[in-house]
C-alpha positions as CSV (number, residue, x, y, z in Angstrom):
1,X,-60.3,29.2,24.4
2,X,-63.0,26.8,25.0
3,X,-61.2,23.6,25.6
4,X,-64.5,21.1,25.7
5,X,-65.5,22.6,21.8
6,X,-61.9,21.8,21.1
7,X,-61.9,18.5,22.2
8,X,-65.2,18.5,20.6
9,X,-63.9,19.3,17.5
10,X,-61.1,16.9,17.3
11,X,-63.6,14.1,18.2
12,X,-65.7,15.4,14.5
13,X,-62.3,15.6,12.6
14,X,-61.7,12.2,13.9
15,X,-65.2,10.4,13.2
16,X,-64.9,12.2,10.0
17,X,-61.1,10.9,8.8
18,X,-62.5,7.4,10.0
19,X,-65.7,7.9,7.4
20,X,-63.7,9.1,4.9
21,X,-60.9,6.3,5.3
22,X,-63.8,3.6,4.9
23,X,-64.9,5.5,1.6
24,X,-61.9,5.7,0.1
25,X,-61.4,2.0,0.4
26,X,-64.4,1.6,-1.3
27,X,-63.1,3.9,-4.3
28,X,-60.8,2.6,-7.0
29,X,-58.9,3.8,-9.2
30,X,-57.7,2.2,-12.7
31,X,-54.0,2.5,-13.9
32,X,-53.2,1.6,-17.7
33,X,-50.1,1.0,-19.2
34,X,-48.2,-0.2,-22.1
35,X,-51.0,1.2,-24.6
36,X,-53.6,-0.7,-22.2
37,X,-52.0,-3.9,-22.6
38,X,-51.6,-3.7,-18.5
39,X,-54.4,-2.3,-16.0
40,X,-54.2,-2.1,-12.9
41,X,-57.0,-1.7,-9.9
42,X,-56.5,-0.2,-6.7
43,X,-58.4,1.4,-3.9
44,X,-58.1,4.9,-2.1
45,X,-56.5,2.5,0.8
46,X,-53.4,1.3,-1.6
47,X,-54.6,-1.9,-2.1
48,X,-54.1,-3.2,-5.4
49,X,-57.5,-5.0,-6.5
50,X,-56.9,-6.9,-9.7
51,X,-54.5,-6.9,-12.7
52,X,-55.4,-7.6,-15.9
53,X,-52.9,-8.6,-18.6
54,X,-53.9,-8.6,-22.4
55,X,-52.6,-12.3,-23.7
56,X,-50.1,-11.0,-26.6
57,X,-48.2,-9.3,-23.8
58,X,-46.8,-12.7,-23.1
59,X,-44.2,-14.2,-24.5
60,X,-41.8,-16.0,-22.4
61,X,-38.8,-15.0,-24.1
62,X,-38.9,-11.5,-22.9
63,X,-40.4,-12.0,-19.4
64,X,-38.7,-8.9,-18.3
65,X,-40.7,-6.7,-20.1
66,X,-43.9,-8.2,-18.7
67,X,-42.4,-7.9,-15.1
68,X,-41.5,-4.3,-15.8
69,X,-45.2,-3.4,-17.5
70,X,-46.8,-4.7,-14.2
71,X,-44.4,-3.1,-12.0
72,X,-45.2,0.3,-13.9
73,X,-49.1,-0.6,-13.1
74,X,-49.3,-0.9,-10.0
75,X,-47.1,1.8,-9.2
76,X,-49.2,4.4,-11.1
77,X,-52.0,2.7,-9.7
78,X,-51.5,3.0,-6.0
79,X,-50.2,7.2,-6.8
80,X,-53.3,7.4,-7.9
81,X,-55.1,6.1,-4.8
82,X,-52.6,8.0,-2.7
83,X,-53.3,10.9,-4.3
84,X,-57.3,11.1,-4.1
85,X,-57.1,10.0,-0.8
86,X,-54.6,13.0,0.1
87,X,-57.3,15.3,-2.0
88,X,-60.1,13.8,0.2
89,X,-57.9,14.1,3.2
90,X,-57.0,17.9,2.3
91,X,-61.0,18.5,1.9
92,X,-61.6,17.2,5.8
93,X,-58.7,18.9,7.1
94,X,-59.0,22.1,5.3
95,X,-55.5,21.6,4.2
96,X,-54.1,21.9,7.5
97,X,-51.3,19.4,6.7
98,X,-52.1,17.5,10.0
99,X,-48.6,15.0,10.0
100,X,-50.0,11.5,9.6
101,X,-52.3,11.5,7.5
């Protein structure tokens, strides 16, 4: 076992989690709910981007359902981004299931 390629190797996988990090964060994914009343924008990092809420959604007398439409949103949302950054992830490792990452 050649330990320089090794350490060479790790040094790629490395560069290459870093590039594909910085390119998931520039992905989004879009997360609708309540019959589209609700969507939600996040990125490959988690990040929740924007919300938009359609304007009949809104009635102040049942803020709860509001609270629980957005809650629902971003929470499908950000599974989203988790998972294609996991695929992405799974394609640089080779599905070595590196803990992590």
């Amino acid at each position: 076992m050649d330990l320089n390629k090794l350490m060479q190797q790790a040094q790629q996988m490395q560069a290459g989690m870093q590039k594909t990090q910085e390119e998931l964060a520039a992905k989004t994914v879009e997360a609708s709910v309540g019959g589209g009343k609700v969507t939600v924008v996040a990125n490959g990092a988690g990040d929740v981007q924007s919300i938009s809420i359609d304007p009949a959604v809104v009635d102040p007398d049942d803020v709860e359902f509001l609270e629980q439409l957005i809650l629902s949103g971003v929470q499908e949302a950000v599974t989203k981004g988790k998972d294609m950054a996991a695929g992405e992830m799974k394609k640089l490792t080779g599905g070595l299931g590196i803990p992590g990452l």
